[in-house]
N, C-alpha and C positions, 0 to 999 in steps of 0.2 A: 422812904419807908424801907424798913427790912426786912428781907423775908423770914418768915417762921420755916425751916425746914419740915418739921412734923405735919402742921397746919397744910404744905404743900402738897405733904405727899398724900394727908388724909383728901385734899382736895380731889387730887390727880384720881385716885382708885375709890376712895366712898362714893363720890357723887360724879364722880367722871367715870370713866373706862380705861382708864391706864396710861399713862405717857412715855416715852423712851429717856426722856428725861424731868427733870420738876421742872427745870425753867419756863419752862411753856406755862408754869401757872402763872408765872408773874411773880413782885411785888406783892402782893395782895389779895391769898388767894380767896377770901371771900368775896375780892369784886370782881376777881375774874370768873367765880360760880355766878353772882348777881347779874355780870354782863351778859351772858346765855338766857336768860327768861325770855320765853317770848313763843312763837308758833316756831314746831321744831322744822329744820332743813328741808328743802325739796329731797326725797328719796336718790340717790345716784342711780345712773344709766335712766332708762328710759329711751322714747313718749311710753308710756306704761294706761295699757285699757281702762273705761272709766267700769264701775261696777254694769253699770247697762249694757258695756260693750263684752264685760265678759260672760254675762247673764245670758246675753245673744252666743257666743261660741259655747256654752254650755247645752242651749237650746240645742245647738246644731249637731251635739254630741251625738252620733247611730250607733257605737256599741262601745262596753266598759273599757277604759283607757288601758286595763291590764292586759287585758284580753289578746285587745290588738299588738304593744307594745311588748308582751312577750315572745311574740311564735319567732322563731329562728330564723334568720334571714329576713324580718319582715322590718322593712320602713317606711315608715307612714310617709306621705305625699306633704308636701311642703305645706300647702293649698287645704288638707284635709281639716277640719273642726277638730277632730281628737291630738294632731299635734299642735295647733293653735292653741288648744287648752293646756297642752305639757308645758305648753312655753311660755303659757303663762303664769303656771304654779311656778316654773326655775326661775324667771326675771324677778319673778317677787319674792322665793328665796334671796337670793346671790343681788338684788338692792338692798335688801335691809338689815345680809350683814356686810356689804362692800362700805353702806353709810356707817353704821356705828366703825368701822375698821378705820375709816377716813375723814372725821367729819372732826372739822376744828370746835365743835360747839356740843363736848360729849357729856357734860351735864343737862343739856335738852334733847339729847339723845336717850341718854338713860331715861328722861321721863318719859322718853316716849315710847323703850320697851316695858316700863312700868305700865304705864295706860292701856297698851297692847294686851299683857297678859293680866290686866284686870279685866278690860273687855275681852275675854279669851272669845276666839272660833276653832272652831279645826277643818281643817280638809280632809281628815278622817272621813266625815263626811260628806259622800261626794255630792251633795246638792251645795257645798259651799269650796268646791273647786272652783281655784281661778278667781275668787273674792275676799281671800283674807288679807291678801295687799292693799286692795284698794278700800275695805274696813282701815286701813294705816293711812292709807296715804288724804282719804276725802272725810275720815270721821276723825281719827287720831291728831297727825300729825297738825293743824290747823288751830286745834283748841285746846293743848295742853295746858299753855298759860292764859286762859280766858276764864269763865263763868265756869263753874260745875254743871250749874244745869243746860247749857250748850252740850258739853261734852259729853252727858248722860242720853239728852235729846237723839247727839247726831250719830251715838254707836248704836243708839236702841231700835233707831228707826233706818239703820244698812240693813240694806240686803243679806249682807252675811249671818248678822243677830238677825235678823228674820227668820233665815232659810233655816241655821244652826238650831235653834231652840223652837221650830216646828210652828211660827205663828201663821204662815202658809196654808197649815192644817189647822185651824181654830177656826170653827165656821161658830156664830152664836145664835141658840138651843130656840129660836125663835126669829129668827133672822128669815126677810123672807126667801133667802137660799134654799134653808132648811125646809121652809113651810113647803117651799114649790116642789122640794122632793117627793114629802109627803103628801101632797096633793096628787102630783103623778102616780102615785100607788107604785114605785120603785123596789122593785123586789130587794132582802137583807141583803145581797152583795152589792147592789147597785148604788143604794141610798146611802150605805157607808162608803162606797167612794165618792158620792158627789157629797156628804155630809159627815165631815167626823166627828164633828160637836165641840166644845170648847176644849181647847187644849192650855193648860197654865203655864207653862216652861217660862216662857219669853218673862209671863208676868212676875213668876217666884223668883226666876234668876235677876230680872232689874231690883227688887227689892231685897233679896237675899244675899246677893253679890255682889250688884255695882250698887246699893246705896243705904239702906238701911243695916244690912247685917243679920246675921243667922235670929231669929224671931229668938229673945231670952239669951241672947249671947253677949260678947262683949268681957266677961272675966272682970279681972281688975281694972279693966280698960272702957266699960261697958256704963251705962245700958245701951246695947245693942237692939235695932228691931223695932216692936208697937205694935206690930199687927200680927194678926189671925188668919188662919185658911179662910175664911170667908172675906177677910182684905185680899188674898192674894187670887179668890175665884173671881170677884168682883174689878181688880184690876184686869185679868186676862179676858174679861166679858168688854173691858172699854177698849183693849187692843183688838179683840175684832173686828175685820176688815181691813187691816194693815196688811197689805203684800209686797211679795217681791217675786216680779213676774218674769219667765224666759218664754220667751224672749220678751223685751220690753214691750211697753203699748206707747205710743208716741214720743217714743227715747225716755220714757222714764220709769227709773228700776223699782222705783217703790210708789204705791198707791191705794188711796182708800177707800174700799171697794163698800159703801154701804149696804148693800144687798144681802154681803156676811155677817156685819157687823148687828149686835144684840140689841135690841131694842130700850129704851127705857133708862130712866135714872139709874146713877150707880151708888153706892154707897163705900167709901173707902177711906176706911180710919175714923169714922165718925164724920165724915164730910160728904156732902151729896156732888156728884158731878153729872152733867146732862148728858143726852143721848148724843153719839155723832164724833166727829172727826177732831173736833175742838176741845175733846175732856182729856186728850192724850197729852195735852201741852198743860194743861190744869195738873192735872198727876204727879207731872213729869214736874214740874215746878213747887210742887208740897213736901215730894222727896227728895228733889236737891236741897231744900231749905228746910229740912228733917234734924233736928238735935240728935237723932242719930247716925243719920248719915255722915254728922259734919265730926263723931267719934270715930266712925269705923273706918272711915277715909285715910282722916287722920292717924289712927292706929296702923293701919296699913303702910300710909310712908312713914313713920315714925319706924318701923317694922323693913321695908327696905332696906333703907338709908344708914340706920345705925347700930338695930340689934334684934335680934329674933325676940328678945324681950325687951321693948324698948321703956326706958323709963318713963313713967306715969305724968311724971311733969313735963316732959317735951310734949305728949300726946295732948296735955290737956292747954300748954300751947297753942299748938296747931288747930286744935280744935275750936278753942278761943279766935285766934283768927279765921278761922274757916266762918265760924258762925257771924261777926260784927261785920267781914267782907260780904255776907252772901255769896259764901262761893268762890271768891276770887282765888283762884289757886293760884297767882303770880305773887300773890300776898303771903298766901301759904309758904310756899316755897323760901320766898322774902327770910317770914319765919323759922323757919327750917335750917338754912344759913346761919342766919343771927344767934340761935338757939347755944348757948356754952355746952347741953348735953349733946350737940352733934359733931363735937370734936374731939369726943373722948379720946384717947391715941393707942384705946384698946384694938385687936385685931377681932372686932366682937363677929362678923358676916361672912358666911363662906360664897363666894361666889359659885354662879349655876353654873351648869356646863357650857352655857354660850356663854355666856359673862366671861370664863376662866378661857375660852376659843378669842374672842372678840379683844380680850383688854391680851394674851399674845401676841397678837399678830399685830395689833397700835404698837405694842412694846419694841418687836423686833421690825415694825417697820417694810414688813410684808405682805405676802394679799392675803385672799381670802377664798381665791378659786376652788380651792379643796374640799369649802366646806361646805358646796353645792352643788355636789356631782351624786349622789344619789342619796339613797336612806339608809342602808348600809356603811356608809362613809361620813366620816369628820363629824358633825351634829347629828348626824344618828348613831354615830357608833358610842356617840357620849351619851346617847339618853337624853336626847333633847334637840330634838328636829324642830325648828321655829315650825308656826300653824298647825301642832299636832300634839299641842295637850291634852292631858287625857279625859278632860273634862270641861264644863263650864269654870270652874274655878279658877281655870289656869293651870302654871305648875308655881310646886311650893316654892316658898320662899325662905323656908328655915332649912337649918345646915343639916338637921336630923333624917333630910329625907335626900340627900343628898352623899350620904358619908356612907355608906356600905361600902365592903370592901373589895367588891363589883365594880363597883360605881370608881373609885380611888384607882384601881388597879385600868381601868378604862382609859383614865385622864394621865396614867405614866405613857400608857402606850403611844395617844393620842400626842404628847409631848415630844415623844421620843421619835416619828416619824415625821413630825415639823424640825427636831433636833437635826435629824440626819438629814435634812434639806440645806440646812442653813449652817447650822452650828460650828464648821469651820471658816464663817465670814464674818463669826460675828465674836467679840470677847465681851463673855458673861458678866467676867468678874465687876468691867466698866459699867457694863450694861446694868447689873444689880446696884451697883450703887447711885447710878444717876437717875434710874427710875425708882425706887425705892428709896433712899437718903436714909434718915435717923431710923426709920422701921426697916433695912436690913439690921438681923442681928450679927454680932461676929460669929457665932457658930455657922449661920448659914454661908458669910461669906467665905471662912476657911473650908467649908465642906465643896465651895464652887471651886476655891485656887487651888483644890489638892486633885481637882475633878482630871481623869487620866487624859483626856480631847476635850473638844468644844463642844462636840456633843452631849457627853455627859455632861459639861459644866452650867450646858443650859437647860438639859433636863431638869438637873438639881436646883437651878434657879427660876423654875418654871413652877414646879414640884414642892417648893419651898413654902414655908406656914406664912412667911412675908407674903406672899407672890397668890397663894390662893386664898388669901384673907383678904379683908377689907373694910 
């Protein structure tokens, strides 16, 4: 078989993270994307804490990590809880970009920072220091090519999606938590800390984010949603009593504490679900098997993979198989591949700032140490420190939020200081066209041969509409 040039390189950078050269796609570059399905890689470096074990060094935490870690001359003790925690936020930076940088199987890497910033956390906040790794490593990474409602189940019910979206604080308005507060005749400051009342975050975001879709949304691409603020009070009443405890209670990070949890039938989306621990996997299984889950999903990697506005017929592919598999996203994917609209040979996607970090450094075949040395440095100075989205949402995935001329002028500099590490060991001119092939244009590559050193010449092919497209 021959290889397609084009089809290579859309292989190598659409669905992959970049190569130094195309041959590493093979022959075939749809069966070398097809041979990647599957549970994505063990994380690099490591043994790496399980969520309990870091729930416990969070527990053991005595004062803010700022605090301590700024005073002048002060270094925390090897032994202490609060470097324990440091060191756990850097190992699970500096793994999850040393894998994507290293990892021969970057099409189920890419789904698996796709998964990641759909299930977003952040360590913004600090009740989910120390657990947005292992959200990757024990919900993520294991079930990308499985069931959807696995993969819905097992990020919904981490510790991190716990802590993050506050289901911790969701006691239910009749639970007998609540009743025994009131009973003790618990003066107003008391009663609201042993009882907040129901709090919906956890329930509007599973529904709103990872599965159904903004209620009424969806566009051309839609319908999006089905439900009502009374669906989404009524699922946060059946998540009560889901915890995630520091330190654990007999090694285990998450538990379902009936005592908080609301009493009583629920009613969600016109279906009745029972009282207790068993309605959460009921729920949980209506909305991965939702017709609109199986659009916004789909609109979503139709939306990664190929264009900010991705055509309507791929979407309703994918969606097609999403719905007939129940879920199977190895199928989807399958799909996705197969698809004629996923090979357009437009440069329709601008890569993120770790995307535009990550498929460099594959390129040029270097590490990645640089880009975990603090927040101010490499992925923070690009606007895009992995576990510290600004939101549940994630970060965007369209070029529109990403093209300021802040932002662009960020990714010269960022360039240009990897440039002047490397740039006289390495020539561009080869390098652009064996990692790039038929989508270098000649103007780019005349603008790299005329380039004055190596430096510039990599900047320029770093910097290039080939090189930051995809």
């Amino acid at each position: 078989m021959t290889t397609d040039p084009l089809k290579a390189a859309i292989a190598a950078h659409r669905f992959g993270l970049g190569e130094p050269s195309l041959a590493a796609v093979g022959a075939d570059p749809a069966a070398w994307l097809r041979g990647q399905i599957g549970p994505a890689d063990p994380p690099a470096g490591g043994p790496f804490p399980t969520a309990a074990q870091a729930l416990a060094a969070y527990a053991e935490q005595k004062v803010p990590l700022k605090g301590l870690l700024d005073i002048p001359g002060k270094t925390p003790m090897a032994s202490s809880p609060e470097f324990e925690l440091r060191k756990i936020i850097g190992a699970d930076l500096q793994s999850r970009l040393t894998t994507a940088v290293t990892t021969r199987r970057p099409f189920a890497e890419r789904l698996m920072l796709f998964w990641a910033n759909h299930f977003s956390v952040s360590i913004n906040k600090g009740t989910v220091r120390g657990l947005a790794g292992a959200l990757e490593r024990e919900a993520i990474r294991p079930n990308i090519a499985g069931k959807f409602e696995t993969l819905l189940r097992q990020a919904s019910l981490h510790p991190a999606m716990l802590r993050y979206l506050d289901n911790n604080a969701s006691t239910g308005p009749h639970s007998r938590a609540a009743l025994r507060v009131v009973r003790k005749g618990a003066d107003d400051e008391r009663r609201k800390k042993l009882s907040t009342g129901l709090n919906e975050n956890l329930a509007r975001e599973i529904m709103e984010l990872h599965s159904l879709g903004v209620a009424g949304g969806g566009g051309a691409y839609g319908p999006w949603g089905g439900y009502t603020q009374a669906d989404v009070t009524a699922f946060a009443a059946v998540l009560t009593g889901w915890r995630a405890y520091d330190p654990p209670r007999d090694d285990q990070a998450v538990r379902f504490e009936a005592n908080w949890h609301e009493p009583g039938d629920k009613t969600i989306m016109g279906k009745r679900y029972p009282e207790g621990a068993q309605a959460l996997d009921l729920v949980i299984h209506d909305l991965a098997h939702h017709p609109s889950t199986a659009r916004f999903v789909s609109t979503k990697l139709a939306r990664h993979f190929v264009a900010d506005e991705p055509p309507r017929s791929l979407v309703d592919k994918l969606a097609d198989t999403f719905t007939q598999s129940g879920g199977d996203l190895a199928a989807v994917y399958r799909t996705l591949i197969d698809a004629p609209e996923s090979w357009d040979g437009g440069l329709a996607k601008l890569k993120t700032p770790e995307e535009f970090a990550i498929s460099s450094l594959r390129v040029l075949g270097t590490d990645d140490r640089q880009l975990a040395k603090g927040k101010d440095s490499a992925l923070g100075s690009l606007g895009q420190r992995p576990h510290t989205a600004p939101s549940p949402a994630g970060w965007p995935d369209k070029a529109d939020e990403w093209l300021g001329p802040d932002a662009i002028w960020k990714r010269v500099e960022w360039a240009l200081r990897l440039a002047e590490r490397v740039g006289d060991r390495i020539d561009a001119r080869a390098l652009a066209r064996a990692s790039l092939g038929p989508r270098l244009s000649e103007a780019t590559y005349q603008q790299i041969e005329r380039a004055a050193d190596g430096t510039q010449a990599l900047v320029l092919l770093l910097m290039s509409p080939e090189f930051q497209r995809r």
